[in-house]
N, C-alpha and C positions, 0 to 999 in steps of 0.2 A: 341752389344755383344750378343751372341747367348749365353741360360738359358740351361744346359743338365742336367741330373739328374745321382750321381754315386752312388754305392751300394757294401758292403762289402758281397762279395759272401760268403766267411768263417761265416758270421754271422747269421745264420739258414738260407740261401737260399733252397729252394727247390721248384721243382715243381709247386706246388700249390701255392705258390709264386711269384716265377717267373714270372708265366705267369699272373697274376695279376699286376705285378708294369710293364711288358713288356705292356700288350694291356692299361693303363692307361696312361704311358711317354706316346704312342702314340697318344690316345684317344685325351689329353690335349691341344698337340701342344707343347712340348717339342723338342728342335731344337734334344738330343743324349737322348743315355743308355749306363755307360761304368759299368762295374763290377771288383771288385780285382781278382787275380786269385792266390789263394791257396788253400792248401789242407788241413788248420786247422788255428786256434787262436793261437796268439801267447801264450798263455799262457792259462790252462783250465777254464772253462770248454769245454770240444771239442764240435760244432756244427756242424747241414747240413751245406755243402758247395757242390754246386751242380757244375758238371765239365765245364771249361771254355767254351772253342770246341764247345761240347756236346750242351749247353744253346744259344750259340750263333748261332750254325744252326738253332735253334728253332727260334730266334731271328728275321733271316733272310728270313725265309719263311711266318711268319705270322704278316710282317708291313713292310709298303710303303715308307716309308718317314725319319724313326729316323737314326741317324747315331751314330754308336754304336762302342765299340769293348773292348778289353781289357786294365784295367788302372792297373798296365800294367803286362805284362805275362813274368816270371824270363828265362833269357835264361838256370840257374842254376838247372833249373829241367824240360824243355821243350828242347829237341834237335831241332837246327836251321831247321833241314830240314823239321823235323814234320810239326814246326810253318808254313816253307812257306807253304808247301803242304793244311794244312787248314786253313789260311789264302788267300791261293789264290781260294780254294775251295767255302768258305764261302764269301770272296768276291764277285765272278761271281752269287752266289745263291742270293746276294740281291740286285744284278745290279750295286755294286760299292758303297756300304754305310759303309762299314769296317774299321776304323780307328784303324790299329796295334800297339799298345802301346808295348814296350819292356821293359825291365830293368836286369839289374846284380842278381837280389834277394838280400833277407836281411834277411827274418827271418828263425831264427837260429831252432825254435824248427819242422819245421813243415820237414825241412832237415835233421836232426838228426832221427824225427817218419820214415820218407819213405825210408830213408836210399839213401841222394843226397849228394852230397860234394859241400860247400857253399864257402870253399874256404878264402883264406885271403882279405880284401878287393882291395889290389892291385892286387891279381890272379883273382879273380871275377872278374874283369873289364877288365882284357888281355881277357879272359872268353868271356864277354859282348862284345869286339869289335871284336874277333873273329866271333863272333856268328852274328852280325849286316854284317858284311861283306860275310858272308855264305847266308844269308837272303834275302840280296839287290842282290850279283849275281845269285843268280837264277831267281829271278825275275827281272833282265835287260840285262841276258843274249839272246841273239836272238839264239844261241847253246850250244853248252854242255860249264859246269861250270868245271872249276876245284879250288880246295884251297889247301896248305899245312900250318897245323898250329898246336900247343902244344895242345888244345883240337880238334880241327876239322881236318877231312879229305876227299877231295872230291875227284874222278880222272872220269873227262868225265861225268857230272852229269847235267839231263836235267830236268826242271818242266813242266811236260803236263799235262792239255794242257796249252797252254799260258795264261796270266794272263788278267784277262775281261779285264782290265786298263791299260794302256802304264806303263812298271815300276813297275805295281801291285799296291797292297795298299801302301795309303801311309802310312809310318814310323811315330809315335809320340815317343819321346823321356822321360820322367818324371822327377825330382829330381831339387835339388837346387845347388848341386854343382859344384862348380869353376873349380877345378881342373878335377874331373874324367867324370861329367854329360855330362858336356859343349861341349869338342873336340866331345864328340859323337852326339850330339845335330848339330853341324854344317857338320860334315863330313857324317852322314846318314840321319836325320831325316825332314821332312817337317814341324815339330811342337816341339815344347818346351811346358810340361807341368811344370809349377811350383805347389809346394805344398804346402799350410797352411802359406801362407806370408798377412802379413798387403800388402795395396794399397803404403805405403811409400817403403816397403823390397822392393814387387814386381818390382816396379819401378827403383830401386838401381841395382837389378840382371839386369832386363830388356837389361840396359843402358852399361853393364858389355858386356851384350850377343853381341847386337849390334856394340862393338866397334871388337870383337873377331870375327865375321864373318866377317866384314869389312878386317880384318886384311889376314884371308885366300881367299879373293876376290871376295865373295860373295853378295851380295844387302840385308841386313836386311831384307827386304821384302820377298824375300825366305823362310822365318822363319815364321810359324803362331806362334801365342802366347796363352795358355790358362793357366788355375788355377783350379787346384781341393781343393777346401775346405769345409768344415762340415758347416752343415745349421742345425742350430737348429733353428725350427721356432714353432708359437705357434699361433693356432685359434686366442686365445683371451690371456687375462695377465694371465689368470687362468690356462690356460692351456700350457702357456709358461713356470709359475712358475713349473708345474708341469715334463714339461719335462729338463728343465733345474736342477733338483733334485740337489742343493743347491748349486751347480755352480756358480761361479760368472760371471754374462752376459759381465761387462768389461773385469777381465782377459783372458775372453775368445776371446773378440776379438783384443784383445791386440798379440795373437797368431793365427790373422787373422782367427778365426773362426767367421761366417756370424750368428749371435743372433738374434732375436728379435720378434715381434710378424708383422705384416703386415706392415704398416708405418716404422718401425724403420727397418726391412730389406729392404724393398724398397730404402732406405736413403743409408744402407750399399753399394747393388748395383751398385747405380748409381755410389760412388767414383769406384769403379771398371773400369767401364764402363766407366766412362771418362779417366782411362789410357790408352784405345787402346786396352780392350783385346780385343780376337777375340771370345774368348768362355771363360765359366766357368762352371764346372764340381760341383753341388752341391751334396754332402756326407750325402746322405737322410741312416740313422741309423734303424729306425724302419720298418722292411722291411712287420711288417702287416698293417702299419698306411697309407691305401691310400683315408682315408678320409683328413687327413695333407694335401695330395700332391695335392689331388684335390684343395682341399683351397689357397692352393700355386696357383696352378697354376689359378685358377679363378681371383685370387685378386692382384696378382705378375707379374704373367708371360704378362700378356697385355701391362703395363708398358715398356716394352723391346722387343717389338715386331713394 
């Protein structure tokens, strides 16, 4: 199971940050770097949140090895064709390490501040498959694209230059649901991100996914698997107790959040890791604490390597 490190961009990301937990994941040996991408907190007080895009050309010019991209970017306020254009941009810029994360959007206030229409969640999702299919044909078209659809419109529409990748980046998908996540998860994406599930949920969904590709005629294996969830982790208990600020360590991972101080995450892991995933996206919170991560990754990340 490949260990990648995720970060709540909306959460004072800037600059001088950035570039700090960027040359660190790499420094470490961190298999990725994925980031949220909004344009605020769901709720105040407002932080940096430094621009997707923007960060991730940075990303891609000054490291070798991480494999990175957005967890994941709303089609609800990113137009499909921007996304392919740098997405296929920033792909060829790192020789193919871009991993596309998509999604419908969700939160309500940062749509309301910039003035985007978020939509009911059944139109969001007509939204979201429009937008996944504007995205994949440009980049698997060998000529011009065309689409007619209720938000999109394309007529004779080419992405140059071609995409570094047969196909372009590949498509990650996010979310836990049945009904609307799923169909999109099989008909666009190479990967299924789950979110904030116990090793039991995960496993539950998993076996759901499985039998629904099967069903449209595809090989499960088609499908990578991963998991983005929050890692609260601690030097020592001292320092555990302190970030954990009066939290309880079981409920929390009772909601499949990854607790504990070195041993006892290690422990959480491995049940991960013997389900088959492929990757796990941990939800590093403190975006100045890269003494934490170093720690992590000195004491943790060997384990899994």
């Amino acid at each position: 199971m490949n260990i990648s490190i995720m970060i709540e961009g909306q959460n004072g990301l800037n600059w001088r940050n950035w570039k700090k937990i960027v040359q660190t994941v790499e420094d470490c040996g961190f298999y990725g770097l994925y980031r949220s991408d909004h344009f605020t907190n769901a709720s105040l007080p407002d932080k940096d949140s430094l621009e997707l895009w923007v960060s991730l050309t940075y990303l891609a010019i000054t490291t070798n090895k991480i494999i990175f991209g957005p967890l994941v970017s709303p089609i609800s306020f990113r137009n499909p064709v921007f996304t392919a254009r740098m997405a296929n941009a920033v792909d060829e810029l790192s020789e193919g390490r871009l991993k596309l994360g998509l999604g419908a959007g969700w939160q309500e206030r940062e749509h309301l501040n910039f003035g985007f229409e978020l939509l009911s969640l059944e139109k969001r999702f007509l939204r979201f498959e429009e937008g996944l299919k504007v995205i994949s044909g440009l980049f698997n078209s060998n000529e011009t694209f065309s689409f007619t659809g209720e938000f999109f419109n394309l007529s004779d529409a080419v992405l140059l230059p071609k995409p570094y990748r047969l196909n372009g980046p590949e498509i990650l998908i996010g979310g836990n649901g049945e009904k609307y996540t799923f169909p999109k998860v099989i008909s666009f994406a190479k990967e299924w991100n789950a979110i904030f599930l116990t090793p039991e949920k995960w496993l539950s969904l998993n076996e759901i996914l499985d039998q629904r590709i099967q069903e449209q005629g595809r090989h499960p294996n088609e499908v990578r698997r991963s998991l983005m969830t929050n890692l609260t982790y601690g030097k020592s208990e001292s320092d555990l107790i302190k970030k954990l600020n009066g939290r309880n360590p079981t409920e929390l991972k009772h909601k499949g959040i990854i607790t504990g101080s070195t041993s006892q995450v290690i422990d959480q892991l491995h049940q991960y890791n013997e389900l088959g995933l492929n990757e796990i996206m941990l939800q590093w919170i403190d975006l100045e604490d890269m003494d934490g991560l170093n720690h992590f990754a000195e004491n943790v990340l060997p384990k899994f390597q």
